[in-house]
C-alpha positions as CSV (number, residue, x, y, z in Angstrom):
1,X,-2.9,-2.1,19.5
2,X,-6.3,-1.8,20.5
3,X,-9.5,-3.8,18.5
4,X,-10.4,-1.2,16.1
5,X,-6.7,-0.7,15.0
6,X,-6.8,-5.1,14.9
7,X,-9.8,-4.7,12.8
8,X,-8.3,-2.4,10.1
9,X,-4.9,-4.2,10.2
10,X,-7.1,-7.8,9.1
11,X,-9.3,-6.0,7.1
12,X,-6.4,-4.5,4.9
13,X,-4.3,-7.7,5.0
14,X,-7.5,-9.9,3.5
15,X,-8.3,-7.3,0.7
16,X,-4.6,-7.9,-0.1
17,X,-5.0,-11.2,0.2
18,X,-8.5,-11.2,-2.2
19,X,-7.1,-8.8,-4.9
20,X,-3.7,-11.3,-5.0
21,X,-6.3,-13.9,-6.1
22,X,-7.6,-12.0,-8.4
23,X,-4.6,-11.5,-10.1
24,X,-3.9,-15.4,-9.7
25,X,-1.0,-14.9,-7.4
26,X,-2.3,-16.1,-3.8
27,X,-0.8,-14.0,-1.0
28,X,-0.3,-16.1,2.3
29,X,-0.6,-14.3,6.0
30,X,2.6,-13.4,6.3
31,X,3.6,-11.5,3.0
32,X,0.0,-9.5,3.7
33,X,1.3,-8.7,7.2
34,X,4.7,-7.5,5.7
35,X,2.8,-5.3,3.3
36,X,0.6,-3.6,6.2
37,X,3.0,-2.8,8.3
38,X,5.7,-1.3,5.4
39,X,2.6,0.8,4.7
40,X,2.3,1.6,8.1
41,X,5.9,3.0,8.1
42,X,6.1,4.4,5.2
43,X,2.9,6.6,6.3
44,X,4.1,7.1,10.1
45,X,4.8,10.3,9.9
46,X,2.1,12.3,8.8
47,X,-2.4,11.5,10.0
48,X,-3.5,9.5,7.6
49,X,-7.0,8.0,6.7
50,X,-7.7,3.8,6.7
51,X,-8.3,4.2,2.9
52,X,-5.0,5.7,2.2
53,X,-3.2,3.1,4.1
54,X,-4.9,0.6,2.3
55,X,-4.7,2.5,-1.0
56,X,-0.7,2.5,-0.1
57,X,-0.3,-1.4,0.8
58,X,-2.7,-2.0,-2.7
59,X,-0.2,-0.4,-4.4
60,X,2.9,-1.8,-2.9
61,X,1.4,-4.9,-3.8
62,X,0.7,-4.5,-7.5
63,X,4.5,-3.4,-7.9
64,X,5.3,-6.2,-5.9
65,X,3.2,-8.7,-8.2
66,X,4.2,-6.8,-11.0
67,X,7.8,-7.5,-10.3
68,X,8.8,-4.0,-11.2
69,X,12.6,-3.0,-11.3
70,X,13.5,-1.9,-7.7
71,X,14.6,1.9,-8.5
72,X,10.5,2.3,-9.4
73,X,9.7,0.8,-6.0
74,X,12.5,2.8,-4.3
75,X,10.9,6.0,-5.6
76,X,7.6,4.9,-4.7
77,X,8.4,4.9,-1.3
78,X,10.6,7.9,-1.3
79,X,7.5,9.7,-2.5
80,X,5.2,8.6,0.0
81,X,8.0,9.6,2.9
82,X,8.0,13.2,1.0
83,X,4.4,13.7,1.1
84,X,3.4,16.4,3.8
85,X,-0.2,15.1,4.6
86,X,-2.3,12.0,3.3
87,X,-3.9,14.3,0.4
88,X,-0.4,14.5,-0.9
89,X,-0.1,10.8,-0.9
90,X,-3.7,10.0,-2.3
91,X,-2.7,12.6,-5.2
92,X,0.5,10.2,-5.8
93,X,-1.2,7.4,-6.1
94,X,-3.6,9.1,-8.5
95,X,-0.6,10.3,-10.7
96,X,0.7,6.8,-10.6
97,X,-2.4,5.3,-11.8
98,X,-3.1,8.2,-14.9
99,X,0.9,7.4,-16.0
100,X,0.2,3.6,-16.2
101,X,-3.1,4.4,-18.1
102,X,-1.2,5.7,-20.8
């Protein structure tokens, strides 16, 4: 891994870590490393951008702190695995976020 791939991976895991406090559930090292790197393979198939990884391991994270029923968080990630580009994921997590609006 070189040190701009280092950079992103810490810079990802600490805005976990931030918006976890936030929501007043404190995230330690490890479960924000666990979250990157799920990200990371549920994206490793297509080119994706930093924001959409992050957007992806955000969003892993709200279900997670949500504690949503597992078949939501199985289609979640069955989704991102279907996507053909990073567009295709970024318009996901878009859709996601208008349903929960409602």
């Amino acid at each position: 891994m070189n040190d701009s791939s280092l950079a992103l991976q810490h810079s990802i895991q600490q805005s976990l870590q931030d918006i976890a406090a936030q929501m007043g559930q404190p995230l330690n090292d490890g479960a924000a490393a666990l979250l990157y790197q799920e990200s990371c393979e549920l994206l490793s198939r297509i080119s994706y951008e930093a924001l959409t990884l992050a957007r992806v391991a955000g969003t892993l994270l709200v279900y997670q702190m949500q504690k949503v029923e597992a078949e939501e968080l199985t289609w979640f990630r069955s989704q991102v695995q279907q996507c053909a580009n990073d567009e295709e994921v970024e318009e996901l997590i878009e859709s996601i976020h208008r349903t929960d609006a409602l």
